[in-house]
N, C-alpha and C positions, 0 to 999 in steps of 0.2 A: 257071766260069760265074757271073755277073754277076746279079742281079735287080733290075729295073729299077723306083723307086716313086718317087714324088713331092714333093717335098720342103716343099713349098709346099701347105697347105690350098686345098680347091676353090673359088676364089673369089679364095684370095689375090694375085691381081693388083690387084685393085679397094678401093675407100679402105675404111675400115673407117665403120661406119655410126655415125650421133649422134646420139643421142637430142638431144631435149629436157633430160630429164632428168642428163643428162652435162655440159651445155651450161652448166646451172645449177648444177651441181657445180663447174663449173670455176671460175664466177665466183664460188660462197663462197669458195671457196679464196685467190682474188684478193683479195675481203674481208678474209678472216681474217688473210694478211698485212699489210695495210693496219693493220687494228684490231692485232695485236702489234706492228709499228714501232710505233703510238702510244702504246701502255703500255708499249713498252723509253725511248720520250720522257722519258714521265712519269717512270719510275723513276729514267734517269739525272740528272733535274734535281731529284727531291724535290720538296717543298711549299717552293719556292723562295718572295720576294718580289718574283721578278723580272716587271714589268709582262706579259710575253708567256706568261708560266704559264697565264694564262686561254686564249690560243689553242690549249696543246699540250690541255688539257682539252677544249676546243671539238672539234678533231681527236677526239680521243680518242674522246668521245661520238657525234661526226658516223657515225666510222669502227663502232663499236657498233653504231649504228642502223642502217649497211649490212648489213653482217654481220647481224644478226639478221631480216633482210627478206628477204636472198638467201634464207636457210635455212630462212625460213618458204614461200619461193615454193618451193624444195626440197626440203621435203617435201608437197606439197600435190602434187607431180606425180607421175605412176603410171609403174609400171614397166615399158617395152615390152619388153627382153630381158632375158637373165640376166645379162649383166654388167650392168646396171642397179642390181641389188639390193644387192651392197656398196656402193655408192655410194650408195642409198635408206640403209640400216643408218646407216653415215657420218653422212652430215646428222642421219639422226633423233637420234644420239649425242650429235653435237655441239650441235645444236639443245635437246635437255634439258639438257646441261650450262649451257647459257648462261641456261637458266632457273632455275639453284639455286644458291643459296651455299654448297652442302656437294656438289663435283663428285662426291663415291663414291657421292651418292645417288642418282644418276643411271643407270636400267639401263634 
C-alpha cells in the first residue's frame, strides 16, 4: 500500500513572488560585477602611462557610484517576506563594507 502526498508545495504551480526588494538586489549584484570587471581592468594594466588609463578610472569610478546607489536604494527598502531578509542582511553587509577602508570592521 502506497501513500499518496504531494510533491509540489501548495501553490507551486504559480511564479514565485518579487518583491521590490529582490528586484533591487539583483541589480546590485549586476552593479557589483560591473564595478569588479573594472578593478580587475585597473589591476591588469597598473598605473600604466598609457593615454586610455584615465578612461578605465573613469569606468571604474562611474561603475563605484552605481554600485553604491543601488545599495543605498537597497537598503532603504523594507522587508515584505522572509526570504527578503538575507537579501536585506546582504546589501546592508555589503553596503558597510564599501563604506570602510578596514572591510573587518565592518559588522
Amino acid at each position: 500500500m502506497t501513500k499518496h502526498s504531494h510533491i509540489t508545495p501548495k501553490g507551486g504551480h504559480e511564479a514565485p513572488l518579487e518583491t521590490e526588494l529582490m528586484l533591487a538586489f539583483c541589480k546590485s549584484m549586476t552593479c557589483m560585477q560591473t564595478f569588479l570587471l573594472a578593478e580587475l581592468d585597473l589591476d591588469d594594466i597598473g598605473h600604466s602611462q598609457d593615454p586610455a588609463y584615465a578612461n578605465w578610472i573613469r569606468d571604474s569610478e562611474r561603475a563605484f557610484a552605481s554600485l553604491a546607489d543601488a545599495l543605498g536604494e537597497t537598503r532603504i527598502l523594507p522587508v515584505e517576506i522572509p526570504e527578503d531578509m538575507p537579501l536585506k542582511r546582504m546589501a546592508l553587509l555589503m553596503d558597510d563594507i564599501l563604506g570602510n577602508e578596514d572591510p573587518h570592521s565592518a559588522r
